[in-house]
C-alpha positions in Angstrom: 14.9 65.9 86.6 17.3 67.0 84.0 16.3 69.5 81.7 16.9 69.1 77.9 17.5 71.9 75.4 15.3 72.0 72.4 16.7 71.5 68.8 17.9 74.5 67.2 15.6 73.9 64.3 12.3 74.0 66.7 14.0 77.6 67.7 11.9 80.8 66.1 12.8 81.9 62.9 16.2 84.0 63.6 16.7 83.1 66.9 19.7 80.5 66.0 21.8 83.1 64.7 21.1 85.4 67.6 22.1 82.4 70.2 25.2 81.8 68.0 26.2 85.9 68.2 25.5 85.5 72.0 27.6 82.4 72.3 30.5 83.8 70.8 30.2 87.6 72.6 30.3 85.6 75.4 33.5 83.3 75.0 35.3 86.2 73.6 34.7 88.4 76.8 35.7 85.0 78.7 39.1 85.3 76.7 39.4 88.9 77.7 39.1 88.1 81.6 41.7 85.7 81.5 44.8 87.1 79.6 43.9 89.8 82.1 44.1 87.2 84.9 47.5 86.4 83.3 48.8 89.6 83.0 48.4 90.5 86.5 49.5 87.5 87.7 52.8 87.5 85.4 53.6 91.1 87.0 52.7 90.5 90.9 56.3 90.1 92.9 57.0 86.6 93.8 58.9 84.7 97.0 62.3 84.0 95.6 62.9 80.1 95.5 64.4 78.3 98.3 68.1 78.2 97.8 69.6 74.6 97.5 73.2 74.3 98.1 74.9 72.3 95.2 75.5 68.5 96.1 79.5 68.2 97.2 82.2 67.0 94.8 84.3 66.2 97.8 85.2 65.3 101.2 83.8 67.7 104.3 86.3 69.8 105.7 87.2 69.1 109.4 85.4 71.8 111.7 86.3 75.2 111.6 86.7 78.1 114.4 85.0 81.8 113.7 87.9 83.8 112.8 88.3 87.4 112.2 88.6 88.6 108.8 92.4 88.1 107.3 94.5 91.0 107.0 95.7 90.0 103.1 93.1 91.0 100.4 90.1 88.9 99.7 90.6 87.5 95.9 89.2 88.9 93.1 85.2 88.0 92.5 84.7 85.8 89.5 83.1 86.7 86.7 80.8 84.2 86.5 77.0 85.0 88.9 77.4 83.0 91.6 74.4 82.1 94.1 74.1 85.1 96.9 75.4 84.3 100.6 73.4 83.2 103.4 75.1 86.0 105.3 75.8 89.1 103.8 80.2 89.7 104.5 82.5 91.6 106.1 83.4 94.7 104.9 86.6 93.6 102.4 89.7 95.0 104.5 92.4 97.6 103.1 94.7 96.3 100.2 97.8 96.9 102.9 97.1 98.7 106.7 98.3 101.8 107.2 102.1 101.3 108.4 102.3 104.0 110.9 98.8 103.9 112.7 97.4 99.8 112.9 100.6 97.8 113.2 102.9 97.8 115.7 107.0 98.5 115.4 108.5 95.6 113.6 109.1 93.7 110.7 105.1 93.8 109.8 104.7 97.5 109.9 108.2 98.0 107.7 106.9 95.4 105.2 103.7 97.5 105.1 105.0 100.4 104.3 106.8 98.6 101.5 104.3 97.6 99.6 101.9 100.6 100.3 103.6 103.6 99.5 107.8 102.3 99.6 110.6 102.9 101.9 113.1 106.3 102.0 116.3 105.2 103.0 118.8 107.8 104.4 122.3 106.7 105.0 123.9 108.9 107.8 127.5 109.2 109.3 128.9 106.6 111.4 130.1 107.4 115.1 133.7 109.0 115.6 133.6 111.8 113.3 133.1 115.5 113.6 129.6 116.4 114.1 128.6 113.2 112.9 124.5 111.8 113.1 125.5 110.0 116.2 127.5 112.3 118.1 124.4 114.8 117.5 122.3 112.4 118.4 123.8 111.4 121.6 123.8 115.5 122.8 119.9 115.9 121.7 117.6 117.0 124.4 114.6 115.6 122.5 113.3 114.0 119.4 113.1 117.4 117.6 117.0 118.1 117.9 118.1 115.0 116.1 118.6 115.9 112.5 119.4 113.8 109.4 123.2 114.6 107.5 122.2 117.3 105.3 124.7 115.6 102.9 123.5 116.8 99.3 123.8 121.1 100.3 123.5 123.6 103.2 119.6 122.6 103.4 119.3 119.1 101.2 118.8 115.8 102.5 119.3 112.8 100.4 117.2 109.8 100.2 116.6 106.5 98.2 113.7 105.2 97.5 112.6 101.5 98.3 109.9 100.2 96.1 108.3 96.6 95.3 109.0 97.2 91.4 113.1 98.8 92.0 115.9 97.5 92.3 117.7 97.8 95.7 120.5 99.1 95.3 121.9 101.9 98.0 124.4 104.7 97.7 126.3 103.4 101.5 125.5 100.4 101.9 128.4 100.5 104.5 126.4 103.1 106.6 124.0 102.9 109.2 120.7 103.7 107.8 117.3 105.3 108.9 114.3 103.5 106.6 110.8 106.0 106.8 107.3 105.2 105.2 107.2 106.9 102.5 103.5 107.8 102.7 101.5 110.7 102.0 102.0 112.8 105.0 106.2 112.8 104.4 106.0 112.8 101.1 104.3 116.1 101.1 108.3 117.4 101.9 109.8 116.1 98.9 110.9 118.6 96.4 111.9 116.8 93.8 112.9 113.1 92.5 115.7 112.0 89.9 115.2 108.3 89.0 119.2 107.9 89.3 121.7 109.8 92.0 122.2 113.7 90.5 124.9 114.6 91.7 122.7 117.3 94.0 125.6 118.8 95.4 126.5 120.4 92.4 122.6 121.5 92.1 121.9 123.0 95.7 122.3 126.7 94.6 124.6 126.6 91.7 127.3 125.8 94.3 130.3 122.9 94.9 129.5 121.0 98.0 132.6 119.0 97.5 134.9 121.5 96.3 138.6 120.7 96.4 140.6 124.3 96.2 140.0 124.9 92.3 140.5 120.8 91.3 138.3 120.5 88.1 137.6 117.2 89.0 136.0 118.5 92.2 133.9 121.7 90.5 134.3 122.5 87.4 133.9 126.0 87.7 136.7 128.1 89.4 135.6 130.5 92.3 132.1 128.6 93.3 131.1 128.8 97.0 130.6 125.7 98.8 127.0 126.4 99.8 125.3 129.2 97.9 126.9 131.1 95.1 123.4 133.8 95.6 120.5 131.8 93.9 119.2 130.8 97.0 120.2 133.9 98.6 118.4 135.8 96.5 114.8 133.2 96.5 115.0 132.8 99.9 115.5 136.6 101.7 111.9 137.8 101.4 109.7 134.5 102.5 112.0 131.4 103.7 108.3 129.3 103.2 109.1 130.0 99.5 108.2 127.2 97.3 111.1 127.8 94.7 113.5 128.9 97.4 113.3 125.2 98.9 113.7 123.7 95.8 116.9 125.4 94.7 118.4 124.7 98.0 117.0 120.9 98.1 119.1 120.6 94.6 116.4 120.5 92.3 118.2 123.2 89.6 120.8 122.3 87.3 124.3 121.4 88.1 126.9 123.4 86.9 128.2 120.2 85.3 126.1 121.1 82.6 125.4 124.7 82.3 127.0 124.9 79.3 125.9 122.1 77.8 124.6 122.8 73.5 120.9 121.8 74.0 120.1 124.6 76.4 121.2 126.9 73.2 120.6 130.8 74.4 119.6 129.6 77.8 123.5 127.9 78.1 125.8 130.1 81.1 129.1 130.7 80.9 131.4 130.4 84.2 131.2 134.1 84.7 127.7 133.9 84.2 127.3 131.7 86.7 129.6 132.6 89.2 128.2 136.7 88.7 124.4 135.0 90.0 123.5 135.7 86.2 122.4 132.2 85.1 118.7 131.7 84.8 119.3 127.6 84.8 120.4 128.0 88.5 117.7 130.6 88.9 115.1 127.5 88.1 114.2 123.6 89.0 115.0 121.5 86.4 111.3 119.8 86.1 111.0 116.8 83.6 107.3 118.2 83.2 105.9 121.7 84.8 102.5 121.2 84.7 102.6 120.9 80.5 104.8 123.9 80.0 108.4 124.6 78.2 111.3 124.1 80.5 115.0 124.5 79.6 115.1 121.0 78.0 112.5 122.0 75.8 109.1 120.2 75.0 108.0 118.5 78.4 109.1 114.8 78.8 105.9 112.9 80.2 106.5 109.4 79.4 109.4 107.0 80.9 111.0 106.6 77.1 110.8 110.0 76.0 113.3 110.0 79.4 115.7 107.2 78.2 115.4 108.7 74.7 117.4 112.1 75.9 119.3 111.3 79.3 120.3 107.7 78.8 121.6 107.3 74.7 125.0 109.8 75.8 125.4 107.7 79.3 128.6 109.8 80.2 126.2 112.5 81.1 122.8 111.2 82.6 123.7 112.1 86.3 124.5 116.1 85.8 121.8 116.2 82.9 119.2 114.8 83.6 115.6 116.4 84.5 113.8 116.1 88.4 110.2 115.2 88.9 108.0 116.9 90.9 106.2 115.4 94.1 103.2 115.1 92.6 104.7 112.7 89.8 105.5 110.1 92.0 104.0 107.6 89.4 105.7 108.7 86.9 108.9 109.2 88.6 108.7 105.4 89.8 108.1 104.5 86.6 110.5 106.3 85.0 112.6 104.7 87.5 111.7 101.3 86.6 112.3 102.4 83.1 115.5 103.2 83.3 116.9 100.5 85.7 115.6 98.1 83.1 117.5 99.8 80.6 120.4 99.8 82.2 120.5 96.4 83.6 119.8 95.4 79.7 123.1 97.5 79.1 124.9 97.2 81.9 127.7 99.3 82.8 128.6 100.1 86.0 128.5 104.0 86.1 130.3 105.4 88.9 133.5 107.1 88.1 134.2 110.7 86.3 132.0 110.3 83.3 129.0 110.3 85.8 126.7 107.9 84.1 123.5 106.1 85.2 123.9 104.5 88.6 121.3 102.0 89.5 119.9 104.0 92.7 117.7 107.0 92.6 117.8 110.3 94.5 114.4 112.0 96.6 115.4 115.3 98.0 113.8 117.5 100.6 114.5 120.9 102.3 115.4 121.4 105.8 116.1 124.4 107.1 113.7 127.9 108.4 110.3 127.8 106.9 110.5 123.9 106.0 106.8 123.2 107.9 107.8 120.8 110.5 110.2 118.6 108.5 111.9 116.9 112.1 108.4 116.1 113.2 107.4 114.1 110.3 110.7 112.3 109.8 110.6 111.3 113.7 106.2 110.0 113.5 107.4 108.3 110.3 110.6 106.7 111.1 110.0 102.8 111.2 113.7 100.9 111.5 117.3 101.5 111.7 119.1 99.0 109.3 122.3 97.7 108.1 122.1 96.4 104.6 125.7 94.6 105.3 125.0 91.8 107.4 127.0 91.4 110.3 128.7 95.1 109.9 127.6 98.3 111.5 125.4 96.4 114.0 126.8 98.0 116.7 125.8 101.6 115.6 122.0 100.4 114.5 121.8 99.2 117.9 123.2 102.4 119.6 121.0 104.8 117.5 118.0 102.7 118.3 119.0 102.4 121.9 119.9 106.5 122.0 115.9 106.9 120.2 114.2 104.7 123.0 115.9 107.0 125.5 114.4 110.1 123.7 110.6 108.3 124.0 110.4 106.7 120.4 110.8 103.1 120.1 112.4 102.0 116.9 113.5 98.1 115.8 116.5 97.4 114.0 117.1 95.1 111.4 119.8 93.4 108.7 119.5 93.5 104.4 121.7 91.7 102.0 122.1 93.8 98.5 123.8 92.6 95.5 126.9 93.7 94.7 129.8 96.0 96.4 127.9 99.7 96.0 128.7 102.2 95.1 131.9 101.4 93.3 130.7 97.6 92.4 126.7 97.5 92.0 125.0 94.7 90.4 121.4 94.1 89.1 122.0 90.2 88.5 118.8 89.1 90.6 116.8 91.6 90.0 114.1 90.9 87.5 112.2 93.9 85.7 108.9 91.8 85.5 108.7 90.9 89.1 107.6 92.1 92.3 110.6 92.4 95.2 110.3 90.8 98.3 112.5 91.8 101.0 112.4 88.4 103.1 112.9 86.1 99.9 117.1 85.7 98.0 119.3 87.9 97.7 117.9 90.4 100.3 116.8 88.0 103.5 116.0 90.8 105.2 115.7 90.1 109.2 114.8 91.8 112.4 117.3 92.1 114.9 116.0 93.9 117.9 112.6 94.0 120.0 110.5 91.8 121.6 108.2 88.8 120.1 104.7 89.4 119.4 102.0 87.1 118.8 99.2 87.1 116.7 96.5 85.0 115.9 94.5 86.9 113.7 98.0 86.6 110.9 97.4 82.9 110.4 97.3 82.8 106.7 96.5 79.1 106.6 93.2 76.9 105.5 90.4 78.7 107.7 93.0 81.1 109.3 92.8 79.2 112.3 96.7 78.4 112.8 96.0 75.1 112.2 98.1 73.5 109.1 98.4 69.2 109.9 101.1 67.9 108.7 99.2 64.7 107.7 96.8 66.6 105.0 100.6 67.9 104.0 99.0 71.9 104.9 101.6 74.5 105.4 101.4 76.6 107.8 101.5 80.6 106.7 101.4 83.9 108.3 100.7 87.5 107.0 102.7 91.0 106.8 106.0 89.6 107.9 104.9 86.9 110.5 106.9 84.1 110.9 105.1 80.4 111.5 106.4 78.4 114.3 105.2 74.7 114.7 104.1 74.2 118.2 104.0 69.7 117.7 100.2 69.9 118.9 96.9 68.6 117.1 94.2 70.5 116.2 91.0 69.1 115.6 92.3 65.4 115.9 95.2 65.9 113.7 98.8 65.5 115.5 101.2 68.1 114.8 98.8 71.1 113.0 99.1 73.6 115.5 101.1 76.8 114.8 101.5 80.5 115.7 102.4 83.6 114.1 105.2 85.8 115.5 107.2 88.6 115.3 110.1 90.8 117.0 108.6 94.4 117.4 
């Protein structure tokens, strides 16, 4: 039977208010125990939601193979969230593999280098001449007896160097020349850097390298030694490891071109002075910057116009005057560098001749000779081609150095380079454009291996799924990384005729 509540006006006297107070204590402490509820709930961790793909705005692709990761760069991540991955992905690969250690010899491993760190071209003397590179090289006993032309002083070797953002321009493009990675480990030797050629022979101790009798077109002070007039003598006696004694000797001083030259003011030599071993600016490398203090040119320069600003406005005299860069401003020497070349191109003049303008090639220089820390050694572990940057000329002594190296145990390729131009007495900087990146296999350079064997890769497939499959029919190309070259093989792949590729290269 159902109960029934009484009226509240039978209730005793007071005992409707009292039921209302209870009523309300009540609901309140009802309202209490549920935004608690809530809070609780609100703040307890929850399952994320199942992920659902979004619908597709297009066809399926065709089936793909597991691959391994590419060797290229993965793109950039957009800015935009995106849904997480199923998986979680492969670690994201180097920007570029180390040239010396993961790729074989070949075209792959030079490219590499390229755009890691640059190339360092050394031209040396061709067969047939006294105590030439290959007449020394075909009497060495072992890697460690074949030494570069010291062809900038007693103890300086010349190089170029090859960089995605410089022109390529060369000082003999007639010669054979060795190409290095221009990494950390042999960049450690360099001494200094000049973003256009020096004229180190006239720096190397303060002497005349090409001296002609007393000629003043040859050295323009009379009496100079050849090799050392006694500023490296006198650096070099006590510790032959010595920092600055290496760097007179590997030309990084003045030249006595300009010794005398007004804007050194007191600090300015006289012939006598520099002849007697009394010249502090012989005494001293000509740094752009050292380290934030005053050099001979004054204030330091630290950007690439403050350069152009006092070395390139009186052209006649940017080879003898200029100011070096020390190895651990390679930034800011290639950017100087690029600096400069854009300049010049924007201004062009050709400046080889007496007046020893800017020349569109730069100089790296290094120091071989006692105390130099191994230098053979890390030329030889970092030597990756032999090259002739005139095709069809010089082939025969590429191939003959290589073959001479494979005897001695170190396997090099060899390979052909178009430049612009007629260096050094012609260059040109037509095709090169300040804005862009070089690449050595596109016009004007084509550059091409010409010795080794072929190698085969899979894994440098570049193409849709990097599975070296490109069909022809869905108008795919097919595309290989680091210097492979794609070769149609006219077979299907995954039901479409003629998608089939490969990836090779000489090494």
């Amino acid at each position: 039977m159902e109960a029934v509540a009484a009226p509240a006006h039978n209730l005793p006297g007071g005992a409707s208010r009292e039921l209302t107070c209870s009523c309300i204590y009540s609901m309140c402490v009802a309202l209490l125990v549920v935004v608690a509820c809530l809070s609780v709930w609100t703040f307890l961790p929850r399952a994320p939601p199942p992920h659902s793909p979004p619908p597709p705005t297009s066809p399926p692709p065709r089936p793909r193979q597991p691959q391994p990761p590419p060797e290229s760069p993965p793109p950039s991540p957009s800015p935009s969230p995106s849904p997480p991955p199923q998986f979680p992905p492969p670690p994201a690969p180097p920007r570029v593999p180390q040239p010396y250690s993961t790729l074989p010899p070949g075209l792959p491993q030079l490219l590499a280098a390229f755009e890691t760190d640059g190339l360092l071209i050394h031209a040396v003397s061709a067969f047939g001449k006294d105590n030439d590179f290959g007449s020394r090289l075909h009497v060495a006993q072992s890697l460690h007896d074949v030494e570069l032309d010291r062809d900038c002083g007693q103890h300086c070797i010349a190089f170029s160097l090859l960089h995605p953002t410089l022109p390529i321009q060369p000082y003999c493009p007639e010669c054979p020349t060795l190409v290095f990675a221009a990494n950390a480990d042999l960049w450690s030797y360099v001494q200094c850097a000049a973003p256009t050629d020096s004229g180190t022979a006239y720096r190397s101790c303060c002497s005349c390298l090409w001296r002609r009798g007393d000629d003043p077109k040859w050295c323009p002070v009379r009496g100079l030694d050849r090799f050392d007039q006694g500023y490296c003598r006198a650096a070099c006696t006590e510790d032959p490891t010595d920092e600055l004694c290496h760097q007179l000797a590997a030309g990084c001083s003045h030249s006595v071109w300009n010794t005398r030259n007004r804007e050194f003011g007191a600090r300015a030599c006289s012939d006598d002075a520099v002849r007697g071993g009394d010249c502090g600016l012989c005494s001293e490398p000509a740094w752009c910057d050292d380290d934030g203090q005053p050099t001979a040119y004054g204030n330091p320069i630290t950007t690439p116009q403050q350069w152009m600003d006092r070395f390139m406005v009186h052209a006649s005299n940017t080879q003898h005057h200029q100011c070096k860069f020390k190895r651990s401003q390679k930034s800011a020497f290639v950017a100087t560098t690029h600096a400069a070349m854009a300049r010049l191109k924007a201004h062009w003049r050709n400046g080889w001749g007496p007046e020893g303008g800017a020349l569109p090639w730069n100089e790296v220089n290094m120091y071989s000779g006692p105390g130099d820390g191994g230098l053979q050694a890390a030329l030889m572990r970092n030597l990756v081609g032999v090259m002739t940057m005139r095709r069809g000329r010089g082939d025969d002594d590429i191939r003959r150095i290589a073959r001479r190296l494979a005897e001695l145990g170190l396997e090099v390729p060899t390979f052909e380079m178009d430049i612009e131009g007629n260096p050094p007495f012609n260059s040109q900087l037509r095709s090169w454009r300040p804005q862009a990146r070089i690449s050595l296999e596109r016009a004007p350079h084509r550059l091409r291996q010409t010795s080794g064997r072929e190698m085969c890769d899979a894994s440098r497939c570049t193409s849709l799924g990097s599975d070296c499959c490109a069909p022809l029919q869905l108008n795919e190309a097919a595309t290989c990384a680091l210097g492979f070259t794609p070769t149609r093989l006219n077979q299907s792949c995954y039901s479409f005729r003629e998608g089939l590729y490969r990836c090779c290269s000489l090494t």
